[in-house]
Structures are given as C-alpha cells and as structure tokens.
C-alpha positions as CSV (number, residue, x, y, z in Angstrom):
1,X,71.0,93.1,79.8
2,X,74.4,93.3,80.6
3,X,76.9,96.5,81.8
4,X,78.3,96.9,77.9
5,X,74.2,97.6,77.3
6,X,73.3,100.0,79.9
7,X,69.9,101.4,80.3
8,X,69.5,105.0,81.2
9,X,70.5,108.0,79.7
10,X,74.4,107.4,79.5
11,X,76.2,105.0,76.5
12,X,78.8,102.5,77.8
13,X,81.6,104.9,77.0
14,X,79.7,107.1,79.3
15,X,79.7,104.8,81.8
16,X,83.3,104.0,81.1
17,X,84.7,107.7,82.1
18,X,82.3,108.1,85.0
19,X,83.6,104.9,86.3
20,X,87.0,104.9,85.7
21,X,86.8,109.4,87.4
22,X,84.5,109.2,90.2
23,X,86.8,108.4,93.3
24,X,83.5,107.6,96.1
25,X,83.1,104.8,97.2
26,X,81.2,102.2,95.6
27,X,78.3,101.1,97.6
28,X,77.7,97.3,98.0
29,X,75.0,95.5,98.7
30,X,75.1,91.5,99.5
31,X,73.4,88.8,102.1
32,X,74.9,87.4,104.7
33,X,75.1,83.7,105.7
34,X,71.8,83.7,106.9
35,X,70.3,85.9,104.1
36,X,69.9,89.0,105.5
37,X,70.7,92.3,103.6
38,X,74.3,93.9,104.8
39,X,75.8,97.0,102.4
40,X,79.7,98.6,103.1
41,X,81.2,100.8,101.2
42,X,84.3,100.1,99.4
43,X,86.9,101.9,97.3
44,X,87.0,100.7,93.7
45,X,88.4,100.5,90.5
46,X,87.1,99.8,86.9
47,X,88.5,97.7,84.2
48,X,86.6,98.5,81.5
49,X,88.0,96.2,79.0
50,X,87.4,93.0,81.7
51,X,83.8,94.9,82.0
52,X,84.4,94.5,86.1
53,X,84.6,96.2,89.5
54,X,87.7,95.6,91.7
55,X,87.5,96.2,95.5
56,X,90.1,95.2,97.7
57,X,89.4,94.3,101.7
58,X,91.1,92.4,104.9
59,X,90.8,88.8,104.4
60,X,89.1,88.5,107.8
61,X,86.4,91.0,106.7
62,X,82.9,90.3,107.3
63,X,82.2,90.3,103.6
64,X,84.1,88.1,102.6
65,X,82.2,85.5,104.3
66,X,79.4,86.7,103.2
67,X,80.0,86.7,99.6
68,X,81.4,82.9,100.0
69,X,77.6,81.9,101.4
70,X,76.0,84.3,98.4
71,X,78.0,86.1,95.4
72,X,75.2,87.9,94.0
73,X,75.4,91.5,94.7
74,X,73.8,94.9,93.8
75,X,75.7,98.1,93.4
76,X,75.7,102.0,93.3
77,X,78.9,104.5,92.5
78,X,77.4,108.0,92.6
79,X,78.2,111.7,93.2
80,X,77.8,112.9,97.0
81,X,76.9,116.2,95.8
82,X,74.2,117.8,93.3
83,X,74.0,117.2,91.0
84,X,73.6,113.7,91.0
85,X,74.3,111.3,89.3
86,X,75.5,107.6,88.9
87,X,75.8,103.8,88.0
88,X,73.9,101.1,89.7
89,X,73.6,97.2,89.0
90,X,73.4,93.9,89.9
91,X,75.8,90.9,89.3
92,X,77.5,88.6,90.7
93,X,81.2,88.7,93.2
94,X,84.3,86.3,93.8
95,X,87.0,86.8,96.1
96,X,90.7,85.9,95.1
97,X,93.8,86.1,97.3
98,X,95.7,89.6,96.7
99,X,98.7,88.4,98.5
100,X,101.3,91.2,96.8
101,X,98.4,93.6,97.9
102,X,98.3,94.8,94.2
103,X,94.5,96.1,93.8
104,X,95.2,97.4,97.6
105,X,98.1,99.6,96.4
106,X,95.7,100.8,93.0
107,X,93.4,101.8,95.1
108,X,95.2,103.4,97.6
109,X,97.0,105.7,95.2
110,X,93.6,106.3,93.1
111,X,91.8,107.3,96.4
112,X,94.5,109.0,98.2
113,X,97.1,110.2,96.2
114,X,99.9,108.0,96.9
115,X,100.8,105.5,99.5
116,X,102.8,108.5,102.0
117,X,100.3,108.1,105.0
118,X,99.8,106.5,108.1
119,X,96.7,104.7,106.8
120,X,98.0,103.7,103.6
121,X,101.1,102.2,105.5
122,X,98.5,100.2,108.0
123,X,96.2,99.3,105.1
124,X,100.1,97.9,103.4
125,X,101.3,96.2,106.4
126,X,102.6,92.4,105.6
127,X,100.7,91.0,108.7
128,X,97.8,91.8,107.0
129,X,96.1,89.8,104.7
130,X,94.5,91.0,101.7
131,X,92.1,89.8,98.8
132,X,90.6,91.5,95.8
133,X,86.6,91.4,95.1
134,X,85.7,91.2,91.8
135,X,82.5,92.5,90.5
136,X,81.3,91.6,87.2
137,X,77.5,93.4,86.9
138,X,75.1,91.7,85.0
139,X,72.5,94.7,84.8
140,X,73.8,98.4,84.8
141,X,71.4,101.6,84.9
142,X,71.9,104.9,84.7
143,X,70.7,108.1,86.4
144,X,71.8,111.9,85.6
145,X,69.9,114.8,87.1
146,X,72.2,117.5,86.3
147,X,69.3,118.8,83.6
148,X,66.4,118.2,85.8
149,X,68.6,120.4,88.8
150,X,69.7,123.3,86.7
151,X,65.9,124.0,85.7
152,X,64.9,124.1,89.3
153,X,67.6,127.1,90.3
C-alpha cells in the first residue's frame, strides 16, 4: 500500500485537493532517541507529483534529532471542525539543509498570507537556521464523516 493507493473512501485525486487546500497543521508523530513516542505539529505542504509532505523547522529543533535516531513516522492532516475529515499514514522522514529558507517562505505564505508580519520576519531571520522535512508516506487512509454528521442533525 502506498499514498497513490489510498484506502478509505477518497481516490488519490481526492487526496490530492484535500492535501494541497487544507491549511492545519499536519500532525506528526516520531520516536525520540530513546524510543519514546513525541508528536508536534507542523505546517506543510504537498507535492503531489513527488507523492511527499514538506515541513520546514529550526535546525536546532528537537525533531530533528529525533528523526536522525528514527525516520519512520505516522501522520494526520484533518479538519478542526465538523465535519471531519482527513488523511493519515505512515512512512518514513529525512531532513535536508533549507539554507535559502525556500519551503520556510512556501509555507509562510500558504499559512499566513504573505511574509508582512512580525513572525514571519522572526521565522526568516538569517541567524536562523532552517531545514526542510520530507515526508514520503508509505500507507495513506482516509476518513470523511461529513455523511454520517448531516444524518445526525
């Protein structure tokens, strides 16, 4: 099984617009250096033509240690509000340098409109460092309870 085969009720095109729309955060789950379970949320973006996840974080961030001791990881992007719905998976994670803070600036417009803001110009600054995390799921799986929600009105 792999995310262009999806199980659930969506088809991979399906997948592809929720993905590529939604602007939450995906959630991400990974081990730590000692193997115990650690999830963060991170903003995200979907190439759907790679068939991967792209996060970007600090260089110094907790996870990225983590996912040098263990790059498997498991995954859910959903809605926050009824009704819900939403990808989740398994599969595996690398970090790379993102020195030109490209994904960072991506992301920063996808999830905030543009890069006018006191946090987007903190998140930019050139004293920090910056790598991209690339997710490429193995397993994908679909859930959408819009139908069963309505009835229930």
């Amino acid at each position: 099984m792999n995310a262009s085969d999806p199980t659930g009720p969506w088809s991979r095109d399906r997948v592809d617009d929720f993905l590529a729309d939604a602007t939450v955060p995906i959630r991400l789950s990974c081990r730590t250096p000692t193997d115990d379970l650690w999830m963060l949320s991170l903003w995200y973006e979907w190439d759907a033509e790679a068939t991967e996840l792209r996060c970007a974080t600090a260089a110094d961030a907790d996870v990225v240690r983590f996912l040098h001791a263990h790059d498997d990881v498991a995954f859910e992007i959903s809605t926050n509000d009824p009704p819900y719905r939403g990808v989740r998976g398994r599969g595996t994670a690398t970090v790379e340098p993102d020195a030109e803070k490209t994904v960072l600036r991506r992301l920063i417009v996808r999830y905030l409109g543009g890069t006018d803001s006191e946090l987007a110009e903190r998140l930019l600054s050139p004293e920090r460092d910056e790598v991209m995390i690339r997710i490429r799921p193995e397993r994908v799986h679909t859930w959408d309870y819009a139908a069963r929600m309505r009835s229930s009105e």
